[in-house]
C-alpha positions as CSV (number, residue, x, y, z in Angstrom):
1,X,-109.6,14.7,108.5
2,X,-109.3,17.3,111.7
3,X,-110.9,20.7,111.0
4,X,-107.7,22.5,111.6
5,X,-108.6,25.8,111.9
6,X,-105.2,28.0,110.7
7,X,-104.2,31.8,111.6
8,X,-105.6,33.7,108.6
9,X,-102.8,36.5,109.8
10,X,-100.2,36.5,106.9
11,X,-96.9,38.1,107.5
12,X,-95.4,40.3,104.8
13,X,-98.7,41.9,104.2
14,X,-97.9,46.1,105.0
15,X,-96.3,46.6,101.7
16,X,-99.2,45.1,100.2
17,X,-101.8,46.8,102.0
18,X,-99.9,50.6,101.4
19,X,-99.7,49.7,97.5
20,X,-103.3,49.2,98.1
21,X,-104.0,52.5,99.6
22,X,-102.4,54.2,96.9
23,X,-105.3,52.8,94.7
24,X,-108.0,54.2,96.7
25,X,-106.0,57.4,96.8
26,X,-106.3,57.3,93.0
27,X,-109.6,56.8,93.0
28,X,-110.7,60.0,95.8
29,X,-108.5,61.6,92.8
30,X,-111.1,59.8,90.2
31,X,-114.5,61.3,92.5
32,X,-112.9,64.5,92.7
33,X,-112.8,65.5,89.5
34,X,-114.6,64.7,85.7
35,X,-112.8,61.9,84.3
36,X,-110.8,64.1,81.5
37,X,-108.7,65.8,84.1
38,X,-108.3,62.8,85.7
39,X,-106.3,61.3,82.6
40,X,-104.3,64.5,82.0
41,X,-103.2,64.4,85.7
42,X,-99.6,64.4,85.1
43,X,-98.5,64.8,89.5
44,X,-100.1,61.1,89.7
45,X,-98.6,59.6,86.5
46,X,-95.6,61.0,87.3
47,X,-95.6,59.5,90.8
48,X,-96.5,56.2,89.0
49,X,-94.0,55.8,86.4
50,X,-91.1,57.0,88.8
51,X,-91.8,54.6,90.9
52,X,-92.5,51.8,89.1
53,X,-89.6,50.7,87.2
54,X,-88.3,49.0,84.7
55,X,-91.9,50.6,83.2
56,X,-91.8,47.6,80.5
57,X,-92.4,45.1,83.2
58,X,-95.3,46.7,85.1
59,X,-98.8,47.0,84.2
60,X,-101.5,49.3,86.0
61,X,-105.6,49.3,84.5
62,X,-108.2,51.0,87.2
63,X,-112.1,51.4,86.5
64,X,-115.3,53.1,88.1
65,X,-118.0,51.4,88.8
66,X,-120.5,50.9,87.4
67,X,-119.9,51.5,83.2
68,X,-116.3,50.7,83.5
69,X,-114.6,54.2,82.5
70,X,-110.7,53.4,82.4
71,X,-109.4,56.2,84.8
72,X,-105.6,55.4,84.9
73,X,-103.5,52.4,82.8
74,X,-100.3,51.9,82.6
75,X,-99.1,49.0,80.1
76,X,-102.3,47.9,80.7
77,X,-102.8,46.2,77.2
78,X,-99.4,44.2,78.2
79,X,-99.9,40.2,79.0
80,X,-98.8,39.2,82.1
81,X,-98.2,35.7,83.8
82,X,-101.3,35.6,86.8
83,X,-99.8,33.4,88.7
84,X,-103.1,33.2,91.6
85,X,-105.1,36.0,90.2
86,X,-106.6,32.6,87.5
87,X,-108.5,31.7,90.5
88,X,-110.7,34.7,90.0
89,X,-112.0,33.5,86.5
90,X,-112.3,29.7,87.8
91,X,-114.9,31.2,90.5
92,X,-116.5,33.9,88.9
93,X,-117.5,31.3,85.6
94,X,-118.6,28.8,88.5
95,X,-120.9,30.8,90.1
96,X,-122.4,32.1,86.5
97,X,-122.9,28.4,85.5
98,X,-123.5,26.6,88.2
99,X,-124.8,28.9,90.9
100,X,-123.7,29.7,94.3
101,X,-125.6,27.5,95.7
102,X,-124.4,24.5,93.7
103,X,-123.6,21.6,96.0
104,X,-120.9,19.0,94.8
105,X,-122.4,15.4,95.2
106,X,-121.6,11.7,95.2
107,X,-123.7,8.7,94.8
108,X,-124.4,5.4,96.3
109,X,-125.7,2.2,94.6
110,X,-126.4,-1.2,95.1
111,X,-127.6,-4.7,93.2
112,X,-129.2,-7.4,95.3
113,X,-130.9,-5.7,97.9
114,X,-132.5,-7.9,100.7
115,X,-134.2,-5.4,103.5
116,X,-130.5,-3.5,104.9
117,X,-128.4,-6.0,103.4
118,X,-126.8,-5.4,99.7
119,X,-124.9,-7.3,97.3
120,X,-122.2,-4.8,96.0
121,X,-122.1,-1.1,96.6
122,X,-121.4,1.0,94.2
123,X,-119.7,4.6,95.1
124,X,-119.5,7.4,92.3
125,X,-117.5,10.0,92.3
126,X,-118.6,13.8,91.1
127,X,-115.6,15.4,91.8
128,X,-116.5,17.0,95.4
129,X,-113.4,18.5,96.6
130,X,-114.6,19.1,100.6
131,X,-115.1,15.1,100.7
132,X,-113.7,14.9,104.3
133,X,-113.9,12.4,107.0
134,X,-116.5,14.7,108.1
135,X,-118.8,14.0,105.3
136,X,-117.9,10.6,105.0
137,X,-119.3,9.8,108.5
138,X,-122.7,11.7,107.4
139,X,-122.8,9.4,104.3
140,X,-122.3,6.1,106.7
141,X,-125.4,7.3,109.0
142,X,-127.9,8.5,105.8
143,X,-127.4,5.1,103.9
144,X,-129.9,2.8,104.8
145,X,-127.6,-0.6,105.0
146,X,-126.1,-2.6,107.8
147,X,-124.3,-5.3,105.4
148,X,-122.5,-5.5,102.3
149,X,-122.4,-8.7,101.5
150,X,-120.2,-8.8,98.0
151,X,-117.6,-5.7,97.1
152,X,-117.6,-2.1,97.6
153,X,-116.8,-0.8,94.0
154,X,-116.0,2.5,93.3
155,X,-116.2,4.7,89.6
156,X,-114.5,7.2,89.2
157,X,-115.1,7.4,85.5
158,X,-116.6,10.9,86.4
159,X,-112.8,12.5,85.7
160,X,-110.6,11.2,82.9
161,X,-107.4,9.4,84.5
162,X,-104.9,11.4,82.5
163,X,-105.2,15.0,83.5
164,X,-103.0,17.5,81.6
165,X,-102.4,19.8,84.0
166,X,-99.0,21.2,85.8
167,X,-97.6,19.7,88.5
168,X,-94.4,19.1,90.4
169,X,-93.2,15.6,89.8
170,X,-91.8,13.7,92.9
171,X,-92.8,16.8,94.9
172,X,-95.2,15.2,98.0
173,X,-96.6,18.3,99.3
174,X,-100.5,18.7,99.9
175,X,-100.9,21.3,97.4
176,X,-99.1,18.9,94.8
177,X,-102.0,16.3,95.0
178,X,-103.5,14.8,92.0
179,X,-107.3,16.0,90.6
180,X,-109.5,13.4,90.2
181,X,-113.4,11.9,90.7
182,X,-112.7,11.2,94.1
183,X,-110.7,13.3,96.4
184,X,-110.8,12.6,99.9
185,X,-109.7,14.7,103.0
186,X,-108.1,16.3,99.4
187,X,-106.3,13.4,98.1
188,X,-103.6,13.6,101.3
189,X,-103.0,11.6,104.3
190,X,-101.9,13.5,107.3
191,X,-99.9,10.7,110.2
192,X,-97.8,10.9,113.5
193,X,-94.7,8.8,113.1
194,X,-93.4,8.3,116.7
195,X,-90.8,5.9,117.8
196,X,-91.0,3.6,114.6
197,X,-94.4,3.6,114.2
198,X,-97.5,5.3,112.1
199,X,-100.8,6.4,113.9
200,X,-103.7,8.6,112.1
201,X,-105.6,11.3,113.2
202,X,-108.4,10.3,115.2
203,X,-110.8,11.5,112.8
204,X,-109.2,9.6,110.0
205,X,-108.5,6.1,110.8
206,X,-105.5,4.1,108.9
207,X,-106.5,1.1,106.7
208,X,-104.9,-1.8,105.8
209,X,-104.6,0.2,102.3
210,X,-101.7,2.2,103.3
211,X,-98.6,0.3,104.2
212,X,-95.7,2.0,105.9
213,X,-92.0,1.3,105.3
214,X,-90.5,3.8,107.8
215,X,-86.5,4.3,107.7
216,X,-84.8,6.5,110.0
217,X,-81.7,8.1,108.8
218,X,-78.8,10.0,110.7
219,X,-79.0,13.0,108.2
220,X,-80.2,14.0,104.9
221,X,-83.6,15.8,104.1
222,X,-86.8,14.1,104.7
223,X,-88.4,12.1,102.2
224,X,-91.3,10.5,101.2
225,X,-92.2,7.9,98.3
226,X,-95.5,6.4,97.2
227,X,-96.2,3.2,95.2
228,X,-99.5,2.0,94.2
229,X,-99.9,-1.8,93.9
230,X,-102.7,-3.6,92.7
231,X,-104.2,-3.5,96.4
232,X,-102.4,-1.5,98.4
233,X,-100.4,2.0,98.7
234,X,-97.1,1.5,99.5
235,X,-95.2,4.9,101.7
236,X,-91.7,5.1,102.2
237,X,-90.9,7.1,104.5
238,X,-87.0,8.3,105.2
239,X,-85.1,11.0,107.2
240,X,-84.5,11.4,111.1
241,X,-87.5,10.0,112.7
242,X,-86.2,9.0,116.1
243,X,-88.4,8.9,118.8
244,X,-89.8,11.9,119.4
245,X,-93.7,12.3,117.7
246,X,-93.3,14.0,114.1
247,X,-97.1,14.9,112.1
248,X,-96.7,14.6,107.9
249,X,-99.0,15.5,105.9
250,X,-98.3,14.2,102.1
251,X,-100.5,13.5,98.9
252,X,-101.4,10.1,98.0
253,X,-99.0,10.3,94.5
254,X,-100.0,10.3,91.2
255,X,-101.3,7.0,90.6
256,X,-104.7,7.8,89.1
257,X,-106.1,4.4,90.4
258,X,-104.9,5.9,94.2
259,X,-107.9,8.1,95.0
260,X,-110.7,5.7,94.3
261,X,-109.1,2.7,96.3
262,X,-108.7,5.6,99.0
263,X,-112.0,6.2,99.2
264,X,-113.3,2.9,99.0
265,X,-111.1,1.6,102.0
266,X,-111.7,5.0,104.1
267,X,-115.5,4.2,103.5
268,X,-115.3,0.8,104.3
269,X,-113.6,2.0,107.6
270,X,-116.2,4.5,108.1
271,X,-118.9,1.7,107.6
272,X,-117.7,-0.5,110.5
273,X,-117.1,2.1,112.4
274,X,-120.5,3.2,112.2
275,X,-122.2,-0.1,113.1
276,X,-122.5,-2.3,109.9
277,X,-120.9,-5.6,109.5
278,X,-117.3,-5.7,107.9
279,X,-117.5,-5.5,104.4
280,X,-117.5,-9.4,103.1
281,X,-115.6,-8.5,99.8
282,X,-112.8,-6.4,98.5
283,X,-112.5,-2.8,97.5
284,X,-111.8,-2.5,94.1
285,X,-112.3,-0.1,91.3
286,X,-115.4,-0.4,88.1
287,X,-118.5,1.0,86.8
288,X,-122.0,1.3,88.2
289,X,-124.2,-1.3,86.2
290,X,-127.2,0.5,85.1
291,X,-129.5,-2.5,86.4
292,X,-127.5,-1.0,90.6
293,X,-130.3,0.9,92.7
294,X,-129.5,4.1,93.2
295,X,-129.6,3.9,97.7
296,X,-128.3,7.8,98.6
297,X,-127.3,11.0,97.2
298,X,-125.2,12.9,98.8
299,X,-124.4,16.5,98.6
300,X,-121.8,18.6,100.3
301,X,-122.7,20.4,103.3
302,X,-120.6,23.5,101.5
303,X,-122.4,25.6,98.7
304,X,-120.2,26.7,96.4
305,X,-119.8,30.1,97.4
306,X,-118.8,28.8,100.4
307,X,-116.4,26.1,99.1
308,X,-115.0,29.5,96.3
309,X,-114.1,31.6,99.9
310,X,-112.2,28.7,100.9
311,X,-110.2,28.6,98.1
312,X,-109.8,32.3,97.2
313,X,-109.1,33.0,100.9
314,X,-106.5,29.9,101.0
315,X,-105.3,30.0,97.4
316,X,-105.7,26.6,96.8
317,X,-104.6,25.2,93.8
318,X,-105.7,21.2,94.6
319,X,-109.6,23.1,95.1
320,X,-109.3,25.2,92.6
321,X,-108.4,22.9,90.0
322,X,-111.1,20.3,91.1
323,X,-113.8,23.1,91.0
324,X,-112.4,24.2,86.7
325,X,-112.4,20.2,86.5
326,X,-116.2,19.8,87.3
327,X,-117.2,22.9,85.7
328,X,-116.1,21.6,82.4
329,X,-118.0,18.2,83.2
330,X,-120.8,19.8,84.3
331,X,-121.6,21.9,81.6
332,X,-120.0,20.1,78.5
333,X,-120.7,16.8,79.5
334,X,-118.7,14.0,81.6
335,X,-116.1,12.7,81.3
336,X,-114.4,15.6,83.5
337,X,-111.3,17.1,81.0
338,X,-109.0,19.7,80.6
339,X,-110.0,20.8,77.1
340,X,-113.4,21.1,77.8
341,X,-113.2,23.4,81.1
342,X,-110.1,25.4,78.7
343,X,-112.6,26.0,76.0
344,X,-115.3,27.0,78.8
345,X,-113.4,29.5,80.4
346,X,-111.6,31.3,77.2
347,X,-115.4,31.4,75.8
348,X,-116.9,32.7,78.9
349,X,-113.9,35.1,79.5
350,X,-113.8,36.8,76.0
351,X,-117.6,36.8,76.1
352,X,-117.1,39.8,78.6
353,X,-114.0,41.1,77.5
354,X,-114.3,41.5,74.1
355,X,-111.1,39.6,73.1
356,X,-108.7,37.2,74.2
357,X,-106.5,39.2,76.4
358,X,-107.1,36.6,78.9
359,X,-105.4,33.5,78.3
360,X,-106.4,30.2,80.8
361,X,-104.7,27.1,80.7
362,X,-105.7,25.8,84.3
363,X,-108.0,26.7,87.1
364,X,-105.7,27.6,90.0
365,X,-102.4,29.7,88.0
366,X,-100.0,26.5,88.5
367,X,-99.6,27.0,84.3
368,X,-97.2,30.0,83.9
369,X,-99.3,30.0,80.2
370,X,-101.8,31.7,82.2
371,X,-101.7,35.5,81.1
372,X,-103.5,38.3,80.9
373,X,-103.5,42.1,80.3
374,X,-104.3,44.1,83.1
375,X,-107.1,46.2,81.1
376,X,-109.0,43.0,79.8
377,X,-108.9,42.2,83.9
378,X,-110.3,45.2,85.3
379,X,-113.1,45.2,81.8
380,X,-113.7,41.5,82.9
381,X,-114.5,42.3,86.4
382,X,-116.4,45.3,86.2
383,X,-118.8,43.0,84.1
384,X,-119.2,40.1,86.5
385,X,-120.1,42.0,89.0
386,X,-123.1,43.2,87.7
387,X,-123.4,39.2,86.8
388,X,-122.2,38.1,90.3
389,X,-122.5,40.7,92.8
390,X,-121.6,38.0,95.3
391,X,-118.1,37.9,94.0
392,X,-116.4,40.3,96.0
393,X,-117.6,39.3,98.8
394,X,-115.7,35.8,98.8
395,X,-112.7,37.2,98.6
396,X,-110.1,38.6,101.1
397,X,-110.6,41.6,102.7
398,X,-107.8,44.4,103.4
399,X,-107.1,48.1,104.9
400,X,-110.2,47.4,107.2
401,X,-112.9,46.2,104.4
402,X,-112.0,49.0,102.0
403,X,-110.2,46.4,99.3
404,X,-111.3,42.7,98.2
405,X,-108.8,41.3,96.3
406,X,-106.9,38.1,94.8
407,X,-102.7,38.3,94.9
408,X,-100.6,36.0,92.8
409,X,-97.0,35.2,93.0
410,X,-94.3,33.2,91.6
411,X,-91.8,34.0,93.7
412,X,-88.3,32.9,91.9
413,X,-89.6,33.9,88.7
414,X,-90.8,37.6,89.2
415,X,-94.1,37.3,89.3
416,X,-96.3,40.1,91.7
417,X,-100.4,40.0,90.9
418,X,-103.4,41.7,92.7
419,X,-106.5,42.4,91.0
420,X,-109.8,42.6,92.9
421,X,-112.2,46.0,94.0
422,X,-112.2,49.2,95.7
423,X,-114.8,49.1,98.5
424,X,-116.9,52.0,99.4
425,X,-118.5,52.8,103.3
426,X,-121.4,51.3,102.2
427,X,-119.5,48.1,101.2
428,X,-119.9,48.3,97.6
429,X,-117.0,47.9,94.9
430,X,-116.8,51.2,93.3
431,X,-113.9,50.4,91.3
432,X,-112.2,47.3,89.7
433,X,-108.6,47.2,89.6
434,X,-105.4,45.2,88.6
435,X,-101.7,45.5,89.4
436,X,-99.4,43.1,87.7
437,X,-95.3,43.1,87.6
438,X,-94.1,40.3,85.6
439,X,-89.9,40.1,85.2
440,X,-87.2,39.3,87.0
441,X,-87.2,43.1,88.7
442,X,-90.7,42.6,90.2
443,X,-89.0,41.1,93.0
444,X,-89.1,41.4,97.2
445,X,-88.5,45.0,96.7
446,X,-91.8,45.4,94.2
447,X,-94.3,46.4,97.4
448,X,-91.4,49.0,98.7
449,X,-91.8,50.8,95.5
450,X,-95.9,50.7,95.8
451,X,-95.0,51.8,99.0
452,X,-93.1,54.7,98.1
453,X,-95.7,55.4,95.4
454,X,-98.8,55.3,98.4
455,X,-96.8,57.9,100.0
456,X,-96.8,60.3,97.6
457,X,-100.2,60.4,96.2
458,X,-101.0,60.3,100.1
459,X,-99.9,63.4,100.0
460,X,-102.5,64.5,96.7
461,X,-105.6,63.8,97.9
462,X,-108.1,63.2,100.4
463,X,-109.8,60.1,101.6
464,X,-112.6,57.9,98.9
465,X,-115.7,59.3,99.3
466,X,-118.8,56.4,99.7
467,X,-120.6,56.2,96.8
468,X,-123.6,53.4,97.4
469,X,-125.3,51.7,100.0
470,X,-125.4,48.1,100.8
471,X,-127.1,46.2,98.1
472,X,-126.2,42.5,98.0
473,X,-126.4,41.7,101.8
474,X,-123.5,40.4,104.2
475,X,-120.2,38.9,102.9
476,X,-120.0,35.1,102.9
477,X,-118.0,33.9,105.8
478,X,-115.9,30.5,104.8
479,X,-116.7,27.8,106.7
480,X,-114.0,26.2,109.2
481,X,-111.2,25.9,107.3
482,X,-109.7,22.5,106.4
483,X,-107.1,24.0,104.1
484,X,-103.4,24.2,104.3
485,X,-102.1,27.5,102.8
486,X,-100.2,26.9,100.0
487,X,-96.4,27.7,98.5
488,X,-96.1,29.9,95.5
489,X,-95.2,27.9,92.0
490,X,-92.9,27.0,90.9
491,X,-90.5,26.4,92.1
492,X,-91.4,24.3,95.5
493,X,-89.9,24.5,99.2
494,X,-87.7,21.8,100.3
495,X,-89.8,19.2,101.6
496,X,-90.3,19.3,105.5
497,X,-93.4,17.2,106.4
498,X,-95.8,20.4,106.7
499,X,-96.8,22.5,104.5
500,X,-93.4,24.1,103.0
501,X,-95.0,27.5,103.2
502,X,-91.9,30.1,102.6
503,X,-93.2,32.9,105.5
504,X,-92.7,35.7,103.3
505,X,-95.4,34.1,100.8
506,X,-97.8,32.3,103.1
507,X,-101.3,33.7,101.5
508,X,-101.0,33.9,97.8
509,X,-100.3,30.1,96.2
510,X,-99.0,30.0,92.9
């Protein structure tokens, strides 16, 4: 899959970025003066609860760090739908139980070994969610075989087939594609139909695994259909194709068998490509004998902090969901389940908030069940960073460095989220905050009223004042993206071929 590196500029962002300066106004308000004036400052609340109306539907919790002192709430006791925020909890309990420098991994196995030649290979699937063409043409060059000389079988017993988890059915957009122990170039396939026929990109060569059925039609929307056969993935592509070139990207569907026989042919592709023979046998899905030699390891050339910056700076749900997915099988045991990363999170989440404010029914905030009070955020954040001082760091940075932070929206349901840190000169959080609107006023007009709101407390006080040095070292920078950014759920853009990215929500996914 191409590294297709993607302007990280997202429009709408000014409202956003003046709500955020009203926060670090707050808080030069907070370093000003001993926190019981602070909460008997009636020009701020004022400001706040004039501005942010209907009052039921808005929620406001800010903290110092470190200790955690509540300086300002508003409703912040209040659950909310978190739309994106989730992600925050998905990547903080990662790095506490896996590490940041946790690589995701697949193996490589074989039975009848003669010098380079095997019998079967075996493939196993761990759940990596960067397994890109990229990677796949490092595994071909580490393995030491030329031939295979039976099958090329791949497990994915790693992941259960049946995932509970919310998605949009019919709906063939990237971020739509199904989890699972394989998930390669992200479970999508990205084409140029030109003049009545289907090409790859170069980095990603076709295999006889996908089979077009291309339809041009005078009018209508585009549409694409997938079909999984015993062998082969069927596409059906219609709308006006004519003869012009036209780049889709799609998911492969949500046949749980697809991902595995995607792999498998890809690899076999890869293989060839790379100098071996043609694999003699078939591609076909099963289980690693225990009597197969394990041949190669592989580990992802992303850490996990690096993959979480990918994924907090995208939003990606597909990632995200993949990343709660393997936690759960790492640390309860495989197979890879929804209950068991659900149980996971809501223990390690009320472990530091003291209750179960925080309600998690998916990693990437797809499940509008996901809630949470704003004052059980800002508690839960101030105590992971003393965990996970790397945290803020990963994600995205606004107002010039001075706020990292994690937005959420459901756009057609009245959903606004932002919850993140306060940065100091010295790039240090001094402060942990969440803003949440959740009805159907917190609409296009909720950053106009933050904006309004900035400019009065503007007004009040002077700038933050640093309070720490550096202590934790450089931010991690994400590596060269692969992602698409993702639409807001639900509901989804009409389908176009691309990405279906409404401009006005183009950096926070669901």
């Amino acid at each position: 899959m191409a590294r297709d590196r993607r302007d990280r500029a997202v429009p709408g962002r000014p409202p956003l970025c003046l709500a955020l300066s009203a926060l670090l106004a707050l808080l030069a308000i907070a370093a000003a003066r001993p926190a019981t004036d602070w909460a008997g400052d009636r020009r701020v609340d004022s400001q706040v609860r004039r501005l942010l109306r209907p009052r039921g539907q808005h929620s406001v919790s800010i903290r110092l760090l470190p200790g955690g002192e509540e300086i300002y709430a508003l409703n912040a006791a209040a659950p909310r739908r978190l739309a994106s925020v989730s992600k925050l909890f998905t990547v903080a309990t990662a790095l506490a139980r896996l590490g940041p420098d946790y690589r995701f991994r697949t193996g490589f196995y074989a039975d009848g070994l003669v010098g380079p030649s095997a019998g079967n290979l075996y493939l196993k699937g761990f759940g990596d969610p960067f397994l890109v063409s990229e990677e796949w043409r490092i595994v071909v060059g580490a393995l030491p075989l030329m031939e295979v000389r039976g099958d090329v079988v791949v497990d994915d017993s790693y992941f259960e087939p049946d995932l509970a988890l919310v998605e949009e059915p019919g709906v063939p957009n990237p971020y739509n594609a199904i989890n699972a122990a394989f998930a390669t170039n992200f479970n999508t396939l990205h084409v140029v139909v030109e003049d009545g026929h289907v090409r790859g990109e170069e980095q990603t060569p076709l295999t006889p695994f996908t089979v077009f059925d291309l339809r041009s039609t005078r009018r209508g929307p585009l549409s694409i259909e997938t079909q999984q056969t015993e062998r082969e993935l069927w596409v059906k592509i219609r709308g006006r194709l004519g003869a012009r070139p036209r780049s889709l990207r799609f998911n492969l569907g949500r046949d749980p068998r697809t991902p595995a026989l995607y792999a498998g042919h890809l690899f076999a592709a890869f293989f060839a490509r790379g100098g071996g023979t043609p694999i003699a046998g078939t591609v076909r899905r099963g289980s690693v004998p225990e009597s197969a030699d394990l041949l190669y390891l592989h580990r992802s050339s992303l850490t996990l902090a690096e993959v979480a910056s990918e994924l907090l700076d995208y939003s990606n749900n597909f990632i995200a969901n993949q990343v709660f997915l393997v936690l759960g099988a790492e640390v309860s045991g495989a197979p890879a389940n929804v209950q068991k990363s659900r149980v996971l999170l809501a223990g390690d989440v009320k472990e530091r908030v003291g209750s179960d404010a925080v309600r998690l029914f998916d990693g990437s905030g797809l499940d509008p069940r996901n809630v949470g009070a704003a004052a059980a955020i800002t508690t839960y954040l101030t105590v992971i960073h003393d965990e996970q001082p790397l945290l803020h760091t990963l994600l995205r940075s606004y107002l010039d460095g001075r706020v990292r932070a994690k937005s959420g929206t459901y756009t057609q349901e009245g959903v606004r989220a932002m919850a993140g840190y306060l940065i100091d000169a010295g790039g240090e959080p001094y402060a942990s905050f969440a803003l949440l609107c959740d009805g159907r006023k917190c609409d296009r007009r909720t950053p106009e009223k933050y904006d309004q709101l900035l400019a009065q407390l503007s007004d009040l006080v002077p700038p933050p004042i640093a309070t720490s040095a550096p202590a934790t070292g450089p931010a991690v920078e994400p590596a060269e993206s692969l992602l698409p950014l993702e639409p807001p759920m639900p509901p989804a853009a009409p389908y176009d071929g691309g990405y279906c990215v409404p401009p006005e929500d183009a950096g926070g996914a669901g």
